[in-house]
N, C-alpha and C positions, 0 to 999 in steps of 0.2 A: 464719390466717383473715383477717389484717389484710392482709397483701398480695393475696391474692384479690380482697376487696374493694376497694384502691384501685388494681388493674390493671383491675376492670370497670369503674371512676369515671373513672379515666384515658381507658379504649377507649372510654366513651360520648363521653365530652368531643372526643377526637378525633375520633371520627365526627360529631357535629355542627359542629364549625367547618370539616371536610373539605365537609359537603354545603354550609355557607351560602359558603362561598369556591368551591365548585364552581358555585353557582346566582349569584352575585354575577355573576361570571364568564363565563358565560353570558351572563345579561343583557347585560352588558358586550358584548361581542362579536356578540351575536346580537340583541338588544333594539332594536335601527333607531338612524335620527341625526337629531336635532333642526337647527334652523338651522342652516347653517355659518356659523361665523366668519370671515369672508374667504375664505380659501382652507385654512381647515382643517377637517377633521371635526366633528361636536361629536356624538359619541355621546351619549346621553340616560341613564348610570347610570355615568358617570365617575365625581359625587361621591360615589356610594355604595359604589363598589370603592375612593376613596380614604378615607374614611373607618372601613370594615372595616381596612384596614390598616394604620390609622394606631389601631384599634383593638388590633389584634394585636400591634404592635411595645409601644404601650403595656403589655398585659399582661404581653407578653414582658419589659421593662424593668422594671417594678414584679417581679414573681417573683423576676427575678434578683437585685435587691434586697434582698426581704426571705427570700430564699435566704440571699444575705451575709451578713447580719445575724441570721440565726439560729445561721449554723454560726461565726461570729465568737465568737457567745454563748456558744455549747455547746463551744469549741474554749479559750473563754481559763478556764474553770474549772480545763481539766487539764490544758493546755499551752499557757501564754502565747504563746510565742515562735510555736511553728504557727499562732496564732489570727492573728497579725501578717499572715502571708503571705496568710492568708483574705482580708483587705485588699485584696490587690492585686487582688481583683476590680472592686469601686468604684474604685480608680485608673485602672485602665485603660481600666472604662466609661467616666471621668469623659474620662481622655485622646480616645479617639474621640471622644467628641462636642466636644470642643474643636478635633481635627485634623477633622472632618465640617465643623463650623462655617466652620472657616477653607478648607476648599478648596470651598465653596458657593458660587454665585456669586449676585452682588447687582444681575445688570444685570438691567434691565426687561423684562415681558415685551409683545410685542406681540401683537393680535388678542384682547386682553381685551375684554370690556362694559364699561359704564359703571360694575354694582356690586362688579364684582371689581378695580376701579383703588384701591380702599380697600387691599387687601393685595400690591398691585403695589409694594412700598417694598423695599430688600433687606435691612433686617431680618427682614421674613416672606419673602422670596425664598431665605436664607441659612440661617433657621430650618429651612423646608421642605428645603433639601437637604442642611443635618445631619439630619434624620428619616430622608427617605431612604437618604442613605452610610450612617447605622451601621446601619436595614434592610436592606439587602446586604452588609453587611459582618458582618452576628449570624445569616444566612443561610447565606452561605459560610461561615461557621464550624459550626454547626450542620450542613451538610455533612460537611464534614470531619471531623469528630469520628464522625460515623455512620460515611463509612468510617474509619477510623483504627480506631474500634471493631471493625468487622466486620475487618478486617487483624488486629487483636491478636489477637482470639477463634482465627481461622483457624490463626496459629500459635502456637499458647498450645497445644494441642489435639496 
C-alpha cells in the first residue's frame, strides 16, 4: 500500500512541475518582448524561466543530498566499508561544482542595464555558469541512466 501511494505522490508531483515548466515556457517563448537591449531580444518572462530553474536544480541538489546522507546513515550501521563508497556521491558532486566553477567564465557581459551592472562582476558571472554546467551536466546524466535503464531491463528479460 505504501508504494501505491508514493507512486500517486510522485505522478502528482510530476505532473505539476511538467505543466508549470510547460506554461513557464510558453510564456517564455510566446509571451511578446519588452525593450530591446541594443541589438538583442529581451523577452519579458526570461527571469522567470530562470528562476524555475534555478529552482529545480536547487531541489534536485538538496535531495541528492539528503539522499546521501540518509543512505550513508542506514548503510554504516551494517556495512561500514559500503557506507564509504555512498560517499562518493557528495565528492563528486563537490568535484563538478568545483571543475563548473572553474571552466565558467568571468568576462563581462555587455548590453546589460544600469541594475543588473551590480551582478556583472565574474564572481556572479562564474557562479552562474557553475549552476548552469552542473544543470546540464545532472541532465545528461539523468538521461543516460533512463536509457541505461531501459537497455538493462530490455536485456535482463
Amino acid at each position: 500500500m505504501a508504494v501505491t501511494k508514493i507512486r500517486k505522490i510522485s505522478s502528482w508531483i510530476l505532473i505539476v512541475v511538467a505543466a508549470i515548466s510547460v506554461a513557464l515556457f510558453g510564456l517564455f517563448y510566446f509571451g511578446g518582448v519588452g525593450a530591446p537591449l541594443g541589438e538583442f531580444k529581451n523577452p519579458i518572462y526570461t527571469g522567470h524561466v530562470l528562476i524555475w530553474s534555478y529552482i529545480l536544480l536547487g531541489i534536485c541538489a538538496v535531495s541528492m543530498l539528503l539522499f546521501g546522507l540518509f543512505q550513508f546513515g542506514s548503510k554504516f550501521k551494517s556495512s561500514p566499508k559500503s557506507a564509504l563508497t555512498s560517499l562518493a556521491v557528495f565528492v563528486v558532486f563537490a568535484i563538478l561544482l568545483v571543475i563548473a566553477y572553474s571552466v565558467g567564465s568571468g568576462e563581462k557581459l555587455v548590453g546589460l542595464n544600469a541594475d543588473s551592472q551590480t551582478y556583472n562582476i565574474p564572481f556572479w558571472l562564474k557562479i552562474t555558469d557553475m549552476w548552469l554546467y552542473a544543470m546540464y551536466i545532472l541532465l545528461g546524466l539523468a538521461i543516460v541512466a533512463m536509457i541505461w535503464g531501459s537497455i538493462k531491463k530490455i536485456l535482463s528479460k
